[in-house]
N, C-alpha and C positions, 0 to 999 in steps of 0.2 A: 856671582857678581851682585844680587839684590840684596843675599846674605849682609854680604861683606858692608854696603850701603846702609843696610838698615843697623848693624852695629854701629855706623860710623856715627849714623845719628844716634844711636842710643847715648853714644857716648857725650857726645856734642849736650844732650837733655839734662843729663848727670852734672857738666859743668855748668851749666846756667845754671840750675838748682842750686847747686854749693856757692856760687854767687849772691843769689838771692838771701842765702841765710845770713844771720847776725848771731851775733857772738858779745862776750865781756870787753874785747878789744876789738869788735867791727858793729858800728851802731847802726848803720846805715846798707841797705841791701846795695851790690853794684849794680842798679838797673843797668847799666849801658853795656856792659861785658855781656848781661844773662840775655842781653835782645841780641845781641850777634851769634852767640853761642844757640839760639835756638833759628836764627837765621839760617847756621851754615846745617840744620839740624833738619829746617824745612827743606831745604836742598837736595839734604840724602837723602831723605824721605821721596820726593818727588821723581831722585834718578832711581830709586827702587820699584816704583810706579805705587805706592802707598801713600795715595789722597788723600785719608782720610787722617791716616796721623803726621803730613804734611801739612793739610790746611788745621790741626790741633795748634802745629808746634809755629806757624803763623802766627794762630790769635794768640799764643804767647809771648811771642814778639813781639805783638802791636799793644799787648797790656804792659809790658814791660817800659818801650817806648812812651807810654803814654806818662807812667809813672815817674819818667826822667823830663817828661813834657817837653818833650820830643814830639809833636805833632806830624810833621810832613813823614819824617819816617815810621810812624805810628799805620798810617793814612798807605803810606807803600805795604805794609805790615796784612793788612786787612784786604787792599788790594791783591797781591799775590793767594789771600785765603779763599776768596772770593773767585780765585783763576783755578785753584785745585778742584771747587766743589763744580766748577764746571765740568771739568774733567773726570766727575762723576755723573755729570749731566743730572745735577741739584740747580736747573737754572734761576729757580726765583730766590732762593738762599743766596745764589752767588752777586745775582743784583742787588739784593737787599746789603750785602757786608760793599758790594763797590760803592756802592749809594752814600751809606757810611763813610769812604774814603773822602768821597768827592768832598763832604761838609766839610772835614777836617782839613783838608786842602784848603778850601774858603775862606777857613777859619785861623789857617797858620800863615796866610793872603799868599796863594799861591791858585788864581782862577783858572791860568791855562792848563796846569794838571788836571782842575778840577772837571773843569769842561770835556778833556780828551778822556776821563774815566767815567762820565756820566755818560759821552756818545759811545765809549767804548760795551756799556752794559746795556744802551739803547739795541747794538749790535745783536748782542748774546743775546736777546728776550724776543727781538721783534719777529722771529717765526711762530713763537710758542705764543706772545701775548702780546700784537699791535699796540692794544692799547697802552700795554705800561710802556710802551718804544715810543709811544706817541707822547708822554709823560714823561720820558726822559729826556727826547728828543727836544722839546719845550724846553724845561730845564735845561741845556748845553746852550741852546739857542739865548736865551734870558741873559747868562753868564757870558758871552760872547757880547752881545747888545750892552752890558753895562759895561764892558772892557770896551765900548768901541772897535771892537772890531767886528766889521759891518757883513763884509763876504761869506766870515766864517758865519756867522751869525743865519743869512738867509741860506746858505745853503743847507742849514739844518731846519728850517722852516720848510724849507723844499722838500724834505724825508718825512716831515709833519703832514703836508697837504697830500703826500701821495699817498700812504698811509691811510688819512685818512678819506680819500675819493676811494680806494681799495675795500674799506670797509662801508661804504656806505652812507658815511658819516659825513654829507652833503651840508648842511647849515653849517659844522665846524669848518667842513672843507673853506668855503665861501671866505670866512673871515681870516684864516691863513693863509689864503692864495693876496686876499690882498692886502695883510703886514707883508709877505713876501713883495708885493707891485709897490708900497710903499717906500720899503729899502733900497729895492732895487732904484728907484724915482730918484731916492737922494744920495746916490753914489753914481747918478747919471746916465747908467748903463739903460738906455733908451730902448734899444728890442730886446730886451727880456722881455721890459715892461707888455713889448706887444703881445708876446707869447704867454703872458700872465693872464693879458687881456681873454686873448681866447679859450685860455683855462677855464677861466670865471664863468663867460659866458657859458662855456657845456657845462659847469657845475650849478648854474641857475637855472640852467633847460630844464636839468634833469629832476631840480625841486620843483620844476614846473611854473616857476617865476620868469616869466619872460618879461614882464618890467625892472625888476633887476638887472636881469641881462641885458636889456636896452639900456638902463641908465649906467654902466659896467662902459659901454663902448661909448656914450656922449661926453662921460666922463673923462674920457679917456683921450677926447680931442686936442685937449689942455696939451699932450707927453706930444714933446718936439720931436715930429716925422710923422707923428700915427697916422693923422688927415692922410689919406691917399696911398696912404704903403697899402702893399700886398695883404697886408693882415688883416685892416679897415676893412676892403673891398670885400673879403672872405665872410666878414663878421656880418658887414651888411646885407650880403647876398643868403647869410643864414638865416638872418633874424627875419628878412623877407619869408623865405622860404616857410619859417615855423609859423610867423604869422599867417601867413595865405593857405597853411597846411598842407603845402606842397613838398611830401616827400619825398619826392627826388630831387626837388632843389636842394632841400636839406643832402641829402644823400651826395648826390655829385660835391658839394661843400664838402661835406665831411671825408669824403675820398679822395680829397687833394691832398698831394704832398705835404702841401701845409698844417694841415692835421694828422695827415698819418705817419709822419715822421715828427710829431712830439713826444713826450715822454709816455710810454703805454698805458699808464694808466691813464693819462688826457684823450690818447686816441682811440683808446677802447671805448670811452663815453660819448667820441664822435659817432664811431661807426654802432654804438647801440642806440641814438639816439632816435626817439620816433614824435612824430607832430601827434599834437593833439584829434581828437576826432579820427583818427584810423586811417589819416593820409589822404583826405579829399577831398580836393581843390574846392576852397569857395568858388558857387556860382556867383557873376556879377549882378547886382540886382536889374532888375527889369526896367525902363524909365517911363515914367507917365508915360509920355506921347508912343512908346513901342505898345503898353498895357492896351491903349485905347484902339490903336491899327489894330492891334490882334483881335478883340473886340468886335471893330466892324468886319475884316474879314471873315469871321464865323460865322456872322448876321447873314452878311451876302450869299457864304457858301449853303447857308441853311434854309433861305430863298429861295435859291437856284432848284435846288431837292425839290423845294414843295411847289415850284413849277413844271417840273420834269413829269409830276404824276400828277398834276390839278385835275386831267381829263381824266383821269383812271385809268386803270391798266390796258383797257381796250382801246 
């Protein structure tokens, strides 16, 4: 069966070539014959399971294409080459050729292909290398934002922030979580926004900024409902909590439902979250008038002693 497959393409390679030539009576190559004939060519190749001279006879299709400036099928051409070298598990080669597709999509004005092939190599990378998921994920999101279309747009911001809270990468985090609270704000959708809110917050605890995270939730009084929902009351009781360095406050907060059924990477950061100073309670300070009773009680107690023995022991 692979035999027979891989002949079939041989054959298929042989007619696009003989297309390609010129002659005294053909001045001009058939691009458009020689990209199908290496089309049906990548095919056999791929049901043979022979990637390598699958994603070959690809990029000769998408040069062919290009050379009849033929864009969009050029850009499909590269895509598919892009999907064999996966299947060799060449992941950064295979992003780099879809990456390729996507401009050319842009470029022959076709943004929604472009966008679903740049989240589709965000896909393929982000185990192996967050960072370039995080960089493409961006990219899809941009492409979406200048299309107007808004949903699609944050919920790849959303794959941004978590991503990067995942990695560590707490100051980026911050600024994605809220272009994310900003979209969501003008497409109205009111309790994301809250749930955005208390993102923020634990990704400011955890830079250790707790003035951020205070002005994160003042700010946030402005978004119609916040004042007094469940979510406010959570925030407030947190930011008490870290303030006063009271780690169980913090802690009982952070193991409400309300945090621990957000998305895991948000609630992972609740339940690691620790106050500053090692979790122990400011003392209230002392007030004059207590400093000075304690004072003279001492006195007195210290009296009483040196009258107990004025006569000596005997």
């Amino acid at each position: 069966m692979a035999a027979q497959k891989i002949n079939e393409a041989l054959e298929h390679i042989a007619k696009a070539e003989k297309y390609l030539k010129t002659g005294f009576l053909k001045w001009k190559p058939d691009y458009d014959s020689a990209a199908s004939e290496y089309g049906k060519a990548a095919v056999a190749f791929k049901n043979a399971k022979q990637f390598e001279q699958a994603k070959d006879a690809c990029l000769r299709e998408a040069a062919a294409h290009e050379n009849n400036r033929a864009l969009f099928h050029a850009a499909k051409a590269y895509e598919q080459a892009g999907m064999m070298l996966k299947e060799m598990q060449k992941l950064p080669e295979a992003v780099q050729l879809i990456e390729k597709a996507s401009m050319m999509y842009l470029e022959n004005g076709t943004p929604d292909t472009a966008a679903m092939a740049l989240e589709r190599a965000g896909k393929l990378i982000e185990n192996v290398n967050p960072e370039k998921a995080v960089q493409l994920y961006q990219q899809t999101a941009n492409v979406f934002e200048n299309e107007e279309r808004l949903r699609q747009a944050v919920e790849l911001l959303g794959k941004v922030s978590r991503l990067l809270v995942r990695g560590r990468r707490f100051d980026e985090a911050a600024l994605s979580i809220q272009k994310e609270k900003n979209i969501y704000k003008e497409i109205e959708n009111y309790p994301t926004c809250y749930k955005k809110t208390i993102a923020q917050v634990l990704v400011h605890l955890h830079r250790n900024d707790y003035v951020a995270a205070e002005r994160c939730v003042r700010e946030s009084y402005s978004i119609p409902g916040f004042n007094g929902s469940e979510d406010c009351t959570a925030l407030e009781q947190l930011l008490e909590g870290y303030d006063q360095q009271d780690q169980d406050q913090v802690s009982e907060v952070c193991n409400s439902p309300l945090f621990k059924y957000m998305d895991n990477d948000y609630a992972k950061l609740g339940l690691s979250l620790m106050v500053p100073g090692g979790g122990i309670k400011k003392k209230s300070p002392a007030t004059p008038q207590a400093k000075s009773e304690g004072a003279e009680a001492t006195a007195a107690g210290g009296e009483e002693e040196e009258d107990e023995y004025s006569g000596g022991l005997c």
